[in-house]
C-alpha positions in Angstrom: 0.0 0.0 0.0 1.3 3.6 -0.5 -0.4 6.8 0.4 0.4 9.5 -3.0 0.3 12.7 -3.1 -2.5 13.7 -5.9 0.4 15.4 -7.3 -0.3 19.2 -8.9 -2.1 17.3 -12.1 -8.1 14.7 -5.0 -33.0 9.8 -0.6 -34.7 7.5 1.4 -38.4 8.3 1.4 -40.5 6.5 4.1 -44.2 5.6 5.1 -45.5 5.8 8.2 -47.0 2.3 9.1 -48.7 1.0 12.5 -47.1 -1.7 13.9 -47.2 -3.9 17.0 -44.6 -5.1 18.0 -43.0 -6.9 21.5 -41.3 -4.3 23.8 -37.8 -5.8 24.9 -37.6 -5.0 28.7 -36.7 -2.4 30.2 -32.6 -2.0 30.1 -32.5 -4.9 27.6 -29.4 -4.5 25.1 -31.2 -3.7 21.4 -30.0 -3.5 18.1 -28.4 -0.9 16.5 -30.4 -0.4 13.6 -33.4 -1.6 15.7 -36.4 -0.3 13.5 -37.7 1.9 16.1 -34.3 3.1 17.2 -33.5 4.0 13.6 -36.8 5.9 12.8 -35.0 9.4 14.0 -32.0 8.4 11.9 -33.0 7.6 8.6 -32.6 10.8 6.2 -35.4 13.2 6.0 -37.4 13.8 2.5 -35.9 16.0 1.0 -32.4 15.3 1.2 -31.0 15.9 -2.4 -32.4 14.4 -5.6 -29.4 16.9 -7.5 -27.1 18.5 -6.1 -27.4 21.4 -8.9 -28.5 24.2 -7.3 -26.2 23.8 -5.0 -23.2 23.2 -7.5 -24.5 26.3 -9.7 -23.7 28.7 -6.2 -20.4 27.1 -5.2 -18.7 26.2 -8.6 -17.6 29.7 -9.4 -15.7 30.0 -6.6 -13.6 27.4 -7.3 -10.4 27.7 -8.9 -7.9 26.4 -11.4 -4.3 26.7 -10.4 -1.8 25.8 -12.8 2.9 26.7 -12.4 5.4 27.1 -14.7 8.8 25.6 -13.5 12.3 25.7 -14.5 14.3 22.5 -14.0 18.1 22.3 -14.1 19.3 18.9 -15.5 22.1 17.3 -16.3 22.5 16.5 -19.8 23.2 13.0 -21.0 26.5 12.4 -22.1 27.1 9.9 -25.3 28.3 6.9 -24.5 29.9 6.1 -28.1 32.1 9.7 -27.6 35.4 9.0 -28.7 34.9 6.0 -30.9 34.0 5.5 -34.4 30.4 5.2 -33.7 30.2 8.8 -31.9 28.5 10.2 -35.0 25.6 7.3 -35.6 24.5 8.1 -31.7 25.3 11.8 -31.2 22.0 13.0 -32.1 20.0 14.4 -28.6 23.3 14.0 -26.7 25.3 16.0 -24.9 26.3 19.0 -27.0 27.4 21.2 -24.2 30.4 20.1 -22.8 28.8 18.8 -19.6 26.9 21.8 -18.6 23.1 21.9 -16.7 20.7 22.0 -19.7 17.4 23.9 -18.5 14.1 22.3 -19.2 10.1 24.0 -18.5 7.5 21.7 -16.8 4.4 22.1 -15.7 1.7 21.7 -13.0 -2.1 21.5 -12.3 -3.9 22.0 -9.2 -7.1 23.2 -7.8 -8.3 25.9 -5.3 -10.6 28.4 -3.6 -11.2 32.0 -3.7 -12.0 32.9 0.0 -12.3 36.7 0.0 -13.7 38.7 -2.6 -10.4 40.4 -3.0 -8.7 37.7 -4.5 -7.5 35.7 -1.5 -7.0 31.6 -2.6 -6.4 28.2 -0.8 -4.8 25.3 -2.1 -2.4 22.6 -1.2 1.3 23.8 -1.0 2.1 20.6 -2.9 0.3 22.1 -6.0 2.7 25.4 -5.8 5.7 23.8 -4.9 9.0 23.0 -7.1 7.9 19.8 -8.4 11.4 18.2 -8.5 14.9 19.4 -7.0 17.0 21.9 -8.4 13.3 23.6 -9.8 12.3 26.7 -9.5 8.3 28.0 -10.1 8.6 30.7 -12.7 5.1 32.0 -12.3 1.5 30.8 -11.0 -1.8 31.2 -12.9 -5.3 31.0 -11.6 -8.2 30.6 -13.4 -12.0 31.1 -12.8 -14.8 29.5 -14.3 -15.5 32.3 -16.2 -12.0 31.3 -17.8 -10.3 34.4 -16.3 -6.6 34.2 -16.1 -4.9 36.0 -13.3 -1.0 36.1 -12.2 -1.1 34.7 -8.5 1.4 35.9 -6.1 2.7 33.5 -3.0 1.4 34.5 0.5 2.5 32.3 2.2 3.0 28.3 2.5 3.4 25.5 5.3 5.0 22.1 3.8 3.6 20.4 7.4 0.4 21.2 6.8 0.5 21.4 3.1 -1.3 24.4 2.9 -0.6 28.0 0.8 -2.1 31.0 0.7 -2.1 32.9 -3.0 -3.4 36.2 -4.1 -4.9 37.9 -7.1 -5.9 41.1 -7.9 -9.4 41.7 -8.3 -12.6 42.8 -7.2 -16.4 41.5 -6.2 -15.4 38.0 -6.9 -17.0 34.7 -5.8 -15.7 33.5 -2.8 -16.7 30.5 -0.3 -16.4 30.7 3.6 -14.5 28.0 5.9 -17.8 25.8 7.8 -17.2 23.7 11.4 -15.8 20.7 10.6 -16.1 19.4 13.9 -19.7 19.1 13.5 -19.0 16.7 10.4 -20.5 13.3 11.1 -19.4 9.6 9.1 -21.8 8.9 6.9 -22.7 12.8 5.7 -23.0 13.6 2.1 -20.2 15.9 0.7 -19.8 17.6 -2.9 -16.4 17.7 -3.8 -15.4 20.6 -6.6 -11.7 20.1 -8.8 -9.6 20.2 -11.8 -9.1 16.8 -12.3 -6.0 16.1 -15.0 -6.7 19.5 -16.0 -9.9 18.6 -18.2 -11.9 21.4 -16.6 -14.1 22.0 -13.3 -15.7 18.5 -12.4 -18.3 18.1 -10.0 -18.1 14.7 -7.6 -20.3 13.5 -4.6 -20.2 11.0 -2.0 -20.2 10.3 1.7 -17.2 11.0 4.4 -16.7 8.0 5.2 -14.2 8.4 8.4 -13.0 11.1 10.5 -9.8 12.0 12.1 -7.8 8.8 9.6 -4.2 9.0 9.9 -2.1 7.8 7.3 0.6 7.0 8.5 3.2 10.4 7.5 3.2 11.7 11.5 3.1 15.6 11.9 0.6 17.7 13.1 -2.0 17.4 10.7 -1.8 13.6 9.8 -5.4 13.8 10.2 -7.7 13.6 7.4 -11.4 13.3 6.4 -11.7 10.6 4.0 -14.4 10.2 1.6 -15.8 8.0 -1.6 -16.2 10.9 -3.2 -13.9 10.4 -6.7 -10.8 12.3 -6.2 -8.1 12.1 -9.1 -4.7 13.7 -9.6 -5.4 17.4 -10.3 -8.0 17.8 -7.8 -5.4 18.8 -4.9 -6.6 21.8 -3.3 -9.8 21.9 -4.0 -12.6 22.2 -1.7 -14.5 19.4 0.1 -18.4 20.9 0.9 -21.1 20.0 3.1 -25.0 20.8 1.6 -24.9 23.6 3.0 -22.4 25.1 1.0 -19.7 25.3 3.8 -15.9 24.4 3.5 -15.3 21.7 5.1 -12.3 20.2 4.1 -9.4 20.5 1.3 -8.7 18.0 -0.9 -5.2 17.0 -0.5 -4.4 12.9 -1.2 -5.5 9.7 -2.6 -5.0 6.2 -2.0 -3.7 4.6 -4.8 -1.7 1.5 -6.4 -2.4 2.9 -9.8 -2.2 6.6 -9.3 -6.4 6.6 -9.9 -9.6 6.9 -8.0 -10.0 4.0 -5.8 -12.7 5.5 -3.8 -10.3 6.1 -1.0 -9.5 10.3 -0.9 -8.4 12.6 2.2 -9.4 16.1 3.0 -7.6 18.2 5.2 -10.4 19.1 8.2 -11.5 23.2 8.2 -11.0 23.4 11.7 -7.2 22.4 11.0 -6.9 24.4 7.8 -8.5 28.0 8.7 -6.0 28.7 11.5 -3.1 28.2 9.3 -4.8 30.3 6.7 -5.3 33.0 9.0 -1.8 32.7 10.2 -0.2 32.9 6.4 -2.3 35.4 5.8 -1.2 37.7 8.5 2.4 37.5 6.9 4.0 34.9 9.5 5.2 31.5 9.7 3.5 28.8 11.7 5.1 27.4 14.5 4.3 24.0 16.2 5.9 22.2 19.4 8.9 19.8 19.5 10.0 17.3 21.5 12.9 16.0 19.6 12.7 12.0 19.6 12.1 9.7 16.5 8.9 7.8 17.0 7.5 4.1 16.0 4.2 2.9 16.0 4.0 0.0 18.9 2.9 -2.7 17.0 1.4 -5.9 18.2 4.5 -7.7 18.1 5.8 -5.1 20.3 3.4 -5.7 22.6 4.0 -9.1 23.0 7.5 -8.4 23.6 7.2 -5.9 26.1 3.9 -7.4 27.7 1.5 -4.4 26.8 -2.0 -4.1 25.1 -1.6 -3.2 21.3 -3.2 0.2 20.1 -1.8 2.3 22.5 1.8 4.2 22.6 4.5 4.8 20.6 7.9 3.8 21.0 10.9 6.2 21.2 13.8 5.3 18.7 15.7 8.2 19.3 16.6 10.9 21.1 18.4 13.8 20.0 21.2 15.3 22.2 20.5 18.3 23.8 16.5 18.6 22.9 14.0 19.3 25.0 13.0 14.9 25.2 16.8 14.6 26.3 16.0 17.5 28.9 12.8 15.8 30.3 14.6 12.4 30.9 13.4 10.4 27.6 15.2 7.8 27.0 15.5 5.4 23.6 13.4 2.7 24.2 10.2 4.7 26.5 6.8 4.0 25.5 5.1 7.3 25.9 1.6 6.6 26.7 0.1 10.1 27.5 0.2 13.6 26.6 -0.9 16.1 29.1 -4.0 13.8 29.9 -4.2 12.9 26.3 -4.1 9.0 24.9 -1.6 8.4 22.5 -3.3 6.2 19.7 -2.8 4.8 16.3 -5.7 8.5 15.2 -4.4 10.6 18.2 -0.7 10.1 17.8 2.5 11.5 19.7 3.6 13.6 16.9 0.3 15.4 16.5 -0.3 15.8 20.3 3.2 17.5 20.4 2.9 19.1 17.2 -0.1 21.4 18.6 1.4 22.4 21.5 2.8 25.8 21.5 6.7 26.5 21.6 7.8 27.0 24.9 4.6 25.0 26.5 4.2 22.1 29.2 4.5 18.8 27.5 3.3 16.3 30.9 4.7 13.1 29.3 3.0 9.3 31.3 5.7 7.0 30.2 6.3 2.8 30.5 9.9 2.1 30.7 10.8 -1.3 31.3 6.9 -2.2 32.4 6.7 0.9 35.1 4.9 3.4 34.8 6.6 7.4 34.5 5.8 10.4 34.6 8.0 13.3 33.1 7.8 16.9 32.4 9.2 18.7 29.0 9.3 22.1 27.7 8.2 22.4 24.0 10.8 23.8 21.9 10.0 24.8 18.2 9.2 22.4 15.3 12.4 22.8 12.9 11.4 23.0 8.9 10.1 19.4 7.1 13.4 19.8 5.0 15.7 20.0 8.2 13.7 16.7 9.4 14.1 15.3 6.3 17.6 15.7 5.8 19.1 11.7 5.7 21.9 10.8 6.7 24.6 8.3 5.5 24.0 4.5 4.1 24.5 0.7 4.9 27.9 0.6 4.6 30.0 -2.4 3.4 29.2 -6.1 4.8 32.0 -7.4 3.2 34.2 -7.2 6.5 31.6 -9.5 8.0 32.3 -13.0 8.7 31.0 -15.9 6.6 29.2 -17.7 9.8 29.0 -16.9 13.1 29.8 -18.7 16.3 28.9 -22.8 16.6 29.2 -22.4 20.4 25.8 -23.0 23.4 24.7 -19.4 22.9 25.3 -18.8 19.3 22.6 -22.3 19.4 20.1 -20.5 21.4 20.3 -18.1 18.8 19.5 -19.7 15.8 17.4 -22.0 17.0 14.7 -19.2 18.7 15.4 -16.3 16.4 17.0 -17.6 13.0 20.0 -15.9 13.0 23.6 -15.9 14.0 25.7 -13.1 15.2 29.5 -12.1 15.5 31.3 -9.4 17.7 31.6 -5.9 16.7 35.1 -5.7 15.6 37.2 -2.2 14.8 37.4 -3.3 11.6 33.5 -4.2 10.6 32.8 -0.9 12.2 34.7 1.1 9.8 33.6 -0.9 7.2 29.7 -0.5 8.4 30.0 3.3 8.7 29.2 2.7 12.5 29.3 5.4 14.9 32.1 5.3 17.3 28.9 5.3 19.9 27.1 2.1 18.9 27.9 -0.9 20.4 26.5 -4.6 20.2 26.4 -7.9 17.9 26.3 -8.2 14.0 23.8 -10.0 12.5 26.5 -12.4 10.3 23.2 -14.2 8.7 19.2 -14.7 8.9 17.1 -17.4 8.3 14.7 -16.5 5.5 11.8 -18.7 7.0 12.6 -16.7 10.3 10.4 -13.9 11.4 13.6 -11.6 12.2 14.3 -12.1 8.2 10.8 -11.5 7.5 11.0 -8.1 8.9 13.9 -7.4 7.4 17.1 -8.5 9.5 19.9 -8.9 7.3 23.3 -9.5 7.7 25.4 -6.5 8.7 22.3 -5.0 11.2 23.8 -4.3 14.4 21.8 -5.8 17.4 22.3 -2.7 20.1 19.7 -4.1 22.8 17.3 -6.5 23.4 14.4 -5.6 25.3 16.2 -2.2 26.1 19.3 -4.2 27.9 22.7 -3.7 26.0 23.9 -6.2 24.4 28.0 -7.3 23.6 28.0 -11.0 23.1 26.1 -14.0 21.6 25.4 -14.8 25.5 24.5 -11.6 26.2 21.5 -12.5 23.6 21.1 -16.3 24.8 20.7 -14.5 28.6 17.8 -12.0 27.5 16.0 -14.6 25.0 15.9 -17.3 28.0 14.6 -14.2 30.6 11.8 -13.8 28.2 10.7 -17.2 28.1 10.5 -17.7 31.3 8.6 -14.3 31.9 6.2 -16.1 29.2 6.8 -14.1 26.0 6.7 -14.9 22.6 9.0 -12.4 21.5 11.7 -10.2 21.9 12.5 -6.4 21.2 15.6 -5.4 19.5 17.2 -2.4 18.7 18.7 -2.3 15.3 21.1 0.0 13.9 22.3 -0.1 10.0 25.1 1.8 9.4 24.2 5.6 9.7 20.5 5.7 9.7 18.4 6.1 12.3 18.4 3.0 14.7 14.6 1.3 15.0 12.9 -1.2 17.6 11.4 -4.2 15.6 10.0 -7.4 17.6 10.8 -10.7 16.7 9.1 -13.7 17.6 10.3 -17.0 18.8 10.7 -19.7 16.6 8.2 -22.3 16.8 
């Protein structure tokens, strides 16, 4: 499964009948859709036969949003230069002695005049450089009325994927934000785009859940999604309830084939309109930061550990000096809680931190080692999605890796509960691992492929750090902690994995059988 970007190109009419029927009694359980129970839910008459009148106020509102980039690239060189055949294959090749050739692309979006001055919402995704090294030359928006207009950049927040543009004009349509909190599953929307960039395209349907997280972190990894058909081009555009109001902004699909699948996310109104109103007052937005790298607790986790799944997320990381390191966080805390808050596969750490302010209490409830902690951090202030981005380093070389491990009691434990076999971290496999002079622990010299360690991805040169958050040195340092959790009853053990310079990660593995 992948979650895509829609990249810049997302009546029942009743009788009344008497009926007698056997009361249940009193304080008895009863159906959901019990008949009676469901008389005050089914939709009234006259919920829509067509949603055209409704379409005909909102449609001229909505926007088409199309960029102009510049994209430096380097030029392909011809392979034959310098041999007889350089003249046959020289045609389209490199004529420029090596140089960056400059190439023009283009992008398509939706959006959403919200003032009649000119004021317009759409996803910073439909504005932004579509590749690296590209600059946008110039933004155009266009009305229904097929009205061109320069755009000018307001403002933008990559978190949120939100911009703010502006054109010049006067008396124009414009929609207003609605309460998206009010929003229920199961409410009709009307959603309003520039699919492909064929032209303004109407498309209804239901939301269909609320608050869905998929899976990114941040903030605003909350999302409406809905039936309702959103394609590629269709980014930015509004999401409406029948009455007319804003209530989301089309941002993402769900896709395997890049196409309408029925499975489209809107970015809520009551997360959008705040961010609006803060680019449109000429300032940045700032969020809270608590400087850790985070993992879902999965269920293998919690059999390792011995907690229930769906709650919690693991810490991977902390980072010297930040506010976590501050507060007492250490790699390997479950953080449960977030002043008061549950921390949940919708409600996640990220976003709970996220929306506090810089320089706010963070009241962290934390398991470490199976006891319960509390801890108290000081926000600090979300750096840029590019700065969290950056990535760091590879895999390094396995090559200084032994053949087989050891063939001694421990290095049998080993293989036969986990699948794999492991040799001491030596000077020389940590140069040739790109290791940092910090880590510490067993190399992973081979994996069974029927094993579950291989099955999520164990492979030889992974450094084993810990196992369930005790270091680890030797093959009997291992044996030791897998025969502790036996006895304690588990089915699997948490290990801390690092692979050359990237970020280290927690995965459970399960016994052998």
């Amino acid at each position: 499964m992948r979650y895509a970007y829609a990249i810049s190109g997302a009546l029942l009419v009743g009788g009344a009948a008497a009926t007698l029927a056997l009361q249940p009694p009193a304080g008895a359980q009863t159906a959901q859709n019990e008949p009676a129970a469901m008389a005050a839910a089914v939709p009234r008459p006259g919920a829509p036969l067509s949603f055209a009148d409704l379409v005909a106020r909102l449609q001229p509102a909505v926007v088409n949003i199309s960029t102009k980039q510049s994209i430096k690239v380097q030029p392909q060189t011809n392979p034959f230069q310098g041999t007889p055949f350089q003249d046959f294959f020289g045609s389209g090749q490199d004529q420029s002695g090596g140089a960056p050739v400059t190439r023009q692309a283009q992008s398509l979006g939706s959006g959403f005049l919200i003032s009649p001055d000119g004021y317009v919402v759409t996803n910073n995704h439909v504005v932004a450089p579509g590749a690296r090294g590209a600059t946008v030359e110039s933004i155009t928006v266009i009305l229904t009325d097929r009205k061109e207009y320069k755009a000018r950049l307001i403002g933008r927040d990559q978190a949120s994927d939100l911009a703010l543009l502006k054109i010049d004009g006067t008396n124009l349509p414009f929609v207003r934000f609605g309460d998206s909190t009010k929003t229920r599953v199961g409410d009709w929307i009307v959603a309003i785009g520039n699919p492909f960039g064929i032209g303004s395209t109407v498309t209804a349907g239901i939301v269909s859940a609320l608050h869905r997280s998929t899976g990114q972190g941040g903030a605003y990894d909350r999302f409406i999604q809905t039936d309702a058909a959103i394609n590629q081009g269709n980014s930015g555009g509004p999401m409406f309830d029948l009455n007319g109001n804003v209530i989301g902004i089309n941002s993402q699909i769900f896709s395997q084939s890049g196409g309408n699948i029925g499975i489209g996310f809107a970015i809520p109104a009551e997360e959008a309109k705040p961010i609006i109103d803060t680019l449109m007052k000429g300032v940045s937005v700032q969020r809270g930061y608590l400087g850790v790298g985070i993992q879902p607790l999965g269920e293998d986790d919690g059999a390792a550990l011995g907690l229930p799944k769906g709650r919690g997320e693991l810490i991977n990381r902390v980072e010297p000096g930040g506010p976590a390191e501050k507060a007492g966080i250490k790699t390997g805390d479950i953080v449960l809680r977030v002043n008061g808050q549950d921390v949940t596969v919708d409600q996640t750490l990220s976003y709970l931190v996220a929306n506090v302010k810089p320089g706010g209490p963070i009241r962290l409830d934390v398991n470490r080692d199976g006891k319960p902690l509390s801890l108290n951090a000081v926000a600090g202030t979300r750096p840029s999605e590019d700065a969290l981005a950056a990535a760091a380093g590879g895999n390094g070389d396995d090559s200084a890796v032994p053949e087989s491990g050891g063939k001694g009691q421990n290095d049998a434990v080993m293989s036969a509960t986990l699948g794999i076999n492991v040799t001491e971290l030596t000077a020389d496999i940590r140069r040739a691992l790109q290791l940092d002079a910090t880590v510490n622990g067993v190399v992973i010299v081979s994996a069974d492929p029927s094993s579950d360690a291989a099955q999520k991805g164990l492979q030889r040169g992974d450094v084993i750090v810990s196992a369930n958050r005790q270091p680890v040195a030797t093959a009997a340092d291992m044996a030791r902690i897998i025969n502790q959790a036996k006895a304690a009853g588990r089915e699997a053990v948490l290990l801390y994995i690092q692979r050359g310079r990237l970020q280290g990660r927690f995965i459970s593995v399960r016994f052998n059988r």
